[in-house]
C-alpha positions as CSV (number, residue, x, y, z in Angstrom):
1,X,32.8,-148.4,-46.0
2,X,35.9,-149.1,-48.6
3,X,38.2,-151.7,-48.3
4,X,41.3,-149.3,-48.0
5,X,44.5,-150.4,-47.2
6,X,45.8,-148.5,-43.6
7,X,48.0,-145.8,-44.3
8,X,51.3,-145.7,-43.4
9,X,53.0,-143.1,-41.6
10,X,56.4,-142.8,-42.2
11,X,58.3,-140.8,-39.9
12,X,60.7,-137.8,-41.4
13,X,64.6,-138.7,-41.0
14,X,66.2,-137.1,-38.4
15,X,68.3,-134.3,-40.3
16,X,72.2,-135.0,-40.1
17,X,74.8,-132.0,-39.4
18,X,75.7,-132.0,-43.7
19,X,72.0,-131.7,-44.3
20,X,71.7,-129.1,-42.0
21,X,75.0,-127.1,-43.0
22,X,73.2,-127.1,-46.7
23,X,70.5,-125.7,-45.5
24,X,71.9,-123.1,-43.9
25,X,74.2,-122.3,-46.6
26,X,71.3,-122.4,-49.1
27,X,69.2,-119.7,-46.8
28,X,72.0,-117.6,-46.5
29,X,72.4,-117.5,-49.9
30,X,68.9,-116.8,-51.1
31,X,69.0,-114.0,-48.4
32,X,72.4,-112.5,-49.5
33,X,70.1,-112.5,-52.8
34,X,66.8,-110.7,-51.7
35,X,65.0,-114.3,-51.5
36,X,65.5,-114.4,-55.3
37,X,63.9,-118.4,-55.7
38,X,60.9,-116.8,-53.2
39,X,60.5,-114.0,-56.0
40,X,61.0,-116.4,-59.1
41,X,58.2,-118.3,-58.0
42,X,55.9,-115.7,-56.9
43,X,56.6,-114.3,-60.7
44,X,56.2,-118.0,-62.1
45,X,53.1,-118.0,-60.0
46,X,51.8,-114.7,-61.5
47,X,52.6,-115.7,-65.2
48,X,51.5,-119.1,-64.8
49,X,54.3,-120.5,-66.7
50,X,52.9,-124.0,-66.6
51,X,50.3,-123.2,-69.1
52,X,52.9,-121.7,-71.2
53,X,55.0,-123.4,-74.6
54,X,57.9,-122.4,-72.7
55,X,57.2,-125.2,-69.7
56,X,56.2,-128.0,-72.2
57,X,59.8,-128.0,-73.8
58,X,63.2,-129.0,-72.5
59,X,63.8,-125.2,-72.2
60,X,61.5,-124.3,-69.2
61,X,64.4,-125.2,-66.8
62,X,67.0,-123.2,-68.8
63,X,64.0,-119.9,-68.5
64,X,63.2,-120.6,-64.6
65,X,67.1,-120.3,-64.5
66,X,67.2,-117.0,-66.3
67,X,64.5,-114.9,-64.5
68,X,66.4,-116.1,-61.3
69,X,69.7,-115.2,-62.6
70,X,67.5,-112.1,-63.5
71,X,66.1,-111.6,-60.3
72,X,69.2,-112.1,-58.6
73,X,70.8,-109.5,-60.8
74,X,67.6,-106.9,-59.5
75,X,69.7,-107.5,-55.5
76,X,73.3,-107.2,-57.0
77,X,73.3,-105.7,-60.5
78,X,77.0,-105.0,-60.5
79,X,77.9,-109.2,-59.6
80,X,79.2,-110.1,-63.3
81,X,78.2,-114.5,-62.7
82,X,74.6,-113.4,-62.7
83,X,74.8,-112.1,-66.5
84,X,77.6,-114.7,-67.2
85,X,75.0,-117.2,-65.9
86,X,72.2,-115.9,-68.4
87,X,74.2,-116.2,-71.1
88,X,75.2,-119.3,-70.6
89,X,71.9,-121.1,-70.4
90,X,70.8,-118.8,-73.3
91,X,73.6,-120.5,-75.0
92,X,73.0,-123.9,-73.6
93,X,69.1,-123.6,-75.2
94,X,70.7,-122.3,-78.6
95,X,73.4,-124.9,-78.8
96,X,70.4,-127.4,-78.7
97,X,68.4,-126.0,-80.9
98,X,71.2,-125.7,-83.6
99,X,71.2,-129.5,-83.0
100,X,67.5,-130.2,-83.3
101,X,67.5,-128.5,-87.0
């Protein structure tokens, strides 16, 4: 037998109205989206983007962002933020790639 320290069980904070209210609002969003972060990781899952260049760069946030922008567009093609949102972290990865040369 190991000399383990005892574990410590930590109960989960009780969830206040705020916290609940955002998660609420965050559900009802994915939904009004066809559970588009459900589908970007199922798709993240199926390329598995962490053995990718992509994830090993400062860029793999601005990508996740994209294909759920992208995913989100699939729901709501005609809802102009979604493309306005792809192009802006497009331009947010060239903007700091400009700088890195």
């Amino acid at each position: 037998m190991t000399n383990q320290p005892p574990r410590v069980i930590v109960p989960a904070p009780k969830p206040s109205p705020a916290t609940s209210d955002l998660h609420a609002f965050v559900a009802s969003r994915d939904r009004a989206y066809d559970d588009a972060w459900l589908k970007t990781s199922q798709v993240m899952k199926l390329l598995k983007i962490e053995e990718t260049a992509i994830w090993q760069t400062p860029y793999s946030f601005a990508w996740e962002m994209i294909l759920n922008k992208l995913i989100r567009a699939m729901a709501s093609p005609e809802k102009e933020d979604h493309w306005k949102d792809v192009q802006g972290y497009a331009q947010l990865v060239l903007e700091s790639l400009a700088q890195t040369k």
